[in-house]
Steps between C-alpha positions, in 0.01 A plus 500: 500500500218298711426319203857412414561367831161326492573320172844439635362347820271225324758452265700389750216311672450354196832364511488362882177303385647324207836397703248400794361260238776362365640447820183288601507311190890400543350385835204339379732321225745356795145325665397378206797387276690277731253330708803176467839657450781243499598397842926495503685358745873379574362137476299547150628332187747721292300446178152644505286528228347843512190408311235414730583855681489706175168733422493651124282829423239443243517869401804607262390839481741614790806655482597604839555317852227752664262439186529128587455543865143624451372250347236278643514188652313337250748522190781306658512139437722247583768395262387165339809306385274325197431826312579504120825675456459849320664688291558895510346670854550834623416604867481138660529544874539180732510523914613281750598550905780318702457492914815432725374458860837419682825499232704670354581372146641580155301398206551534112151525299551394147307539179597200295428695132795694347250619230319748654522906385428665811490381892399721737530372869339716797643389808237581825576484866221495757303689212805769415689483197857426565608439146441503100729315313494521075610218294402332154665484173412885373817574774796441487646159679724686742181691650386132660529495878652144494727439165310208342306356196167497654350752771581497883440723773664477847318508811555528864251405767451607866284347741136618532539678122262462220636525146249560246628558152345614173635413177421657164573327177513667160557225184482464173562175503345201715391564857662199725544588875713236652539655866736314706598558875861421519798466738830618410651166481236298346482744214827512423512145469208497267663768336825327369312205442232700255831659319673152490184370281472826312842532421530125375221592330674792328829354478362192310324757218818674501712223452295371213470832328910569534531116362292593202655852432806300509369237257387755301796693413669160464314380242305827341175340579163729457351168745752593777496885472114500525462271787804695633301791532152333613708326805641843579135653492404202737766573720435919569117383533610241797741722653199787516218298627769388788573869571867460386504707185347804691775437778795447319469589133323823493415644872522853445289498134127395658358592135643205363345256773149655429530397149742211445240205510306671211798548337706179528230261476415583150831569384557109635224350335636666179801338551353175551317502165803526322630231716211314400553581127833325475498232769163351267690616169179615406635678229564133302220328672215762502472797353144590646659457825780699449323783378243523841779467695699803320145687539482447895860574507462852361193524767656417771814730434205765414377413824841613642439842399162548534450359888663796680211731347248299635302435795676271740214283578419500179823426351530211796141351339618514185883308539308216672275477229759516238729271671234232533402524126857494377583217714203289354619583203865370540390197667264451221764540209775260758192248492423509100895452409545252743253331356640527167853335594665838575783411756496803750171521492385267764740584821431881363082415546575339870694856556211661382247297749686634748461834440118485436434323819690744708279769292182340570546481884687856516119646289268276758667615767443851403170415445426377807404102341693363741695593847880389507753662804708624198590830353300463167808579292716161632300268254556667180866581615550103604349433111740765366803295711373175345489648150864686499652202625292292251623682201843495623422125495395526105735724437754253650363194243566704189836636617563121562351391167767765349788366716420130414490566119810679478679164719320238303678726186829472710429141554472409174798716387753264756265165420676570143832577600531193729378283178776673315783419769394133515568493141781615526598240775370240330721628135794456753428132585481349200812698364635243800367214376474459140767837278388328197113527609588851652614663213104367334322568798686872546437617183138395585454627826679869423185517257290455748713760697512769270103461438413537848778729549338703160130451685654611799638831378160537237300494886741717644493739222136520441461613921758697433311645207153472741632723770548766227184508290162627614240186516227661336655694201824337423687818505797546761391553864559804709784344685695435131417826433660681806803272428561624106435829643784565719720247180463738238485788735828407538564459113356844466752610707804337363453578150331790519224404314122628508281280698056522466265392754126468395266443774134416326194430698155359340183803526218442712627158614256484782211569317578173284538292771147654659358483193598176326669315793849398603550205267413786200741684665788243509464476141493858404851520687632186295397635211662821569832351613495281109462819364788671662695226496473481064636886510767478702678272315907582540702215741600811780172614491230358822168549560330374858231515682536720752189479698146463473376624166831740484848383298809623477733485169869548511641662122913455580715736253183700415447899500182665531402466135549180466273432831207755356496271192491180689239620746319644242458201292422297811183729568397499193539152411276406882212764434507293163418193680171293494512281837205292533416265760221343629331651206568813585690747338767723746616827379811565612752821490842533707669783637857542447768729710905492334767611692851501338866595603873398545528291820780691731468317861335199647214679634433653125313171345221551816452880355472414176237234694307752663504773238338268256191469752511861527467482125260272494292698746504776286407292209201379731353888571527585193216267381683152453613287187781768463862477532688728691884514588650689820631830480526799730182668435316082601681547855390814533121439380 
């Protein structure tokens, strides 16, 4: 029992000693680490750049507030403002002290970066801790003492206190301290004017990216839809580096803040390369082009998926590098087919400046090259501004190009009419003149009429024809083909006749384009549409392109035996084929799915549509250059 109470006894002295020490080094600290806190008073400006009070902590080994107060003298260092901005630190304490002698006052301290994961502020009194407040993007917004996009942290001061606070900062992303001594008022002011600039900012992106989702749908344009969705990237990556997303779009999800730059950036510059792609119309200008931009298309979309997995850092290091090479690439391709003659080309390289300046200064910034009063992220999202609203500009020209053909078409159209009315006035005034020399000049000028008029109605009929054939093959067009449809849909369903609806599609399309190009591929599917076209051969028959490499033939007053044959012969008679081009020889097979009924309702012709392609997708698994028609046992496989 002596023992016990003997082991119990320096255990406890044990204890005594250590908080003895740790008391003398929290006072030892308060000598040594404000030596010049900030002097407040009622008259002192209501801006106040913290900096020249702040001490950092070389040592990021140290978790706790009593780990950090034992530390020597010696590994505290005054915050220098010209430091090279890093990426990814853990355990980064900074210090600073505030002395009221004589007022009391309200104060607001801000930290001017809405990036950072985790903010711990310990608020000391005369050396007693009054307060720990939590905040960073790994919590959710509601958890902030003041509701805003970047940190602040209330204070009140009595005369004769000194404030000394410690601050711990935990990021994966870049360290920038920005401490700022505000009053209320002042702060609010700067506050609405910040979210004026950010939300023109973001309103402008929006606007742009609504205008071309608009455009888009309008016209069908790949161009549009593409840029649609690189504006709208643009736009979430403004609204998070301003705080806003976090705030407003997802506050109670902090996962998605930790990874959305890793994850939208990517997926933007993705976006941007199939932008690229059509604005250039690589795809009949360049073919090497086009195929490097596909390639770093399908990286940065792998990127997408990949990033989340990774390091933060890491994955930071690597987006900057990838954006900079990617965007010397673009600018490079902009320069060669401007250079060439090719029309976009040159306001899409200026676009492209833009951006690689603003990535230049945003990398030596982080490098610490050169020393700016700037977050390091404004250039490159002032070069992404300049860009979006660039290619809005291009985007713009060829929309106008479009708009001006079609009215110089119009023109032209009246220009003739006119001429015809004048002839017509002038027929009238010499009937007043001269019967005898009417009757001769009538007969002459109703030639002339009916030729024009003939001309007239040749032009009219051949547009006619033109809106209805497919430019590449000849064949009818998919719109032709969803009219004739629905006509002998309704036939079917009249006279009660069998209707057959073949939906073919050429094998392995892709791997001719990949392997022999696009222009091989254009003339394997014109090749393929003269083939079909000599088979189906009846007047009330059709056969159209319906998309891509895919067509669709319509068989009116045709059961399922008749189809079989017809599709039959068609496969045979295409794996019979020898296409050559280029001198190369393309083998070629098609799959075929048949679907066949009586037409009962007006909804009937789309199922007879649809189980076709399910007919055809069962052709496909089964190994291709097969025909297979729709029954129950296809909609159940």
């Amino acid at each position: 029992m002596n023992r016990y109470l003997q082991q119990l006894s320096q255990s406890h002295f044990s204890v005594i000693i250590g908080l003895f020490l740790l008391l003398i080094s929290q006072s030892s600290w308060a000598e040594t680490l404000s030596p010049t806190p900030l002097r407040l008073t009622s008259d002192s400006i209501t801006k106040i750049e913290l900096q020249d009070w702040v001490y950092a902590n070389q040592n990021n080994d140290i978790e706790t507030l009593s780990g950090l107060l034992q530390q020597p003298e010696n590994t505290w260092k005054k915050l220098s403002t010209d430091q090279p901005y890093q990426i990814g630190i853990k355990n980064y304490w900074v210090s600073f002290s505030i002395f009221t002698p004589k007022d009391y006052l309200s104060r607001i301290i801000a930290l001017d970066n809405p990036l950072l994961d985790s903010v711990k502020i310990y608020h000391l009194i005369n050396g007693e801790l009054v307060s720990t407040e939590i905040m960073g993007d790994t919590l959710p917004f509601k958890q902030r003492p003041l509701q805003s996009n970047i940190f602040l942290y209330p204070v009140n001061f009595e005369p004769g206190d000194t404030h000394t606070f410690y601050i711990k900062i935990d990021n994966k992303g870049s360290i920038s301290l920005p401490l700022v001594l505000w009053s209320s008022n002042d702060l609010t002011q700067l506050t609405e004017t910040k979210n004026l600039f950010s939300g023109m900012q973001i309103g402008l992106l929006l606007a742009i990216c609504l205008f071309s989702l608009f455009i888009a749908l309008a016209s069908a344009s790949y161009s549009y839809s593409y840029y649609c969705g690189y504006v709208l990237g643009l736009t979430i990556l403004t609204a998070t580096i301003h705080g806003v997303s976090f705030r407003y779009l997802w506050p109670q999800w902090p996962i998605v803040q930790q990874y959305i730059f890793i994850i939208i950036i990517p997926l933007t510059l993705g976006f941007s390369l199939m932008f690229t792609e059509k604005v250039l119309q690589l795809k009949y200008h360049n073919l090497k082009m086009l195929r490097i931009c596909r390639i770093m298309a399908v990286i940065s979309f792998g990127l997408t998926i990949i990033m989340p997995f990774m390091n933060y850092s890491s994955a930071l290091y690597i987006l900057a590098f990838v954006v900079l090479t990617i965007s010397t690439i673009l600018m490079a391709f902009s320069l060669i087919q401007a250079f060439s003659g090719q029309r976009n080309a040159p306001l899409y390289a200026i676009g492209r400046m833009g951006l690689m300046i603003g990535c230049i200064i945003t990398g030596l910034i982080y490098l610490g090259l050169i020393t700016v009063d700037l977050s390091p992220l404004i250039p490159i999202m002032i070069g992404l501004t300049f860009e979006v609203i660039t290619m809005a500009a291009v985007l713009a020209l060829r929309y106008n190009d479009e708009r001006k053909a079609k009215f110089e078409f119009q023109k032209q159209t009246l220009e003739q009419a006119q001429k015809l009315r004048e002839t017509r006035e002038e027929a009238l005034r010499n009937e007043a003149e001269n019967s005898e020399k009417l009757e001769q000049m009538v007969q002459e000028r109703t030639l002339e009429l009916e030729i024009t008029l003939r001309e007239l109605n040749d032009v009219n009929q051949k547009l006619t024809e033109q809106n209805t054939i497919d430019s590449l093959t000849g064949v009818k067009n998919r719109s032709a083909f969803d009219r004739r449809l629905i006509a002998e849909g309704r036939i079917s369903r009249r006279q009660q006749t069998p209707m057959s609806l073949l939906m073919l599609d050429i094998d392995k399309f892709k791997n001719i384009n990949d392997q022999y190009g696009h222009l091989s591929g254009d003339h394997t599917i014109k090749t393929i549409a003269n083939t079909l076209s000599e088979y189906v051969k009846r007047p009330t028959d059709l056969v159209s392109r319906f998309g891509g490499e895919e067509f669709a033939i319509i068989l009116p007053c045709t059961d399922i035996e008749g189809a079989l044959l017809v599709a039959e012969q068609i496969r045979q008679a295409i794996s019979e084929l020898v296409i050559v081009h280029n001198e190369h020889t393309i083998p070629v097979t098609v799959s075929i799915g048949i679907s066949e009924t009586i037409i009962d309702s007006d909804e009937h012709p789309m199922l007879l549509l649809e189980q076709a392609d399910k007919a055809l997708y069962q052709a496909k698994r089964g190994g291709r250059n097969k025909v297979c028609y729709y029954s129950l046992e296809t909609e159940q496989i």
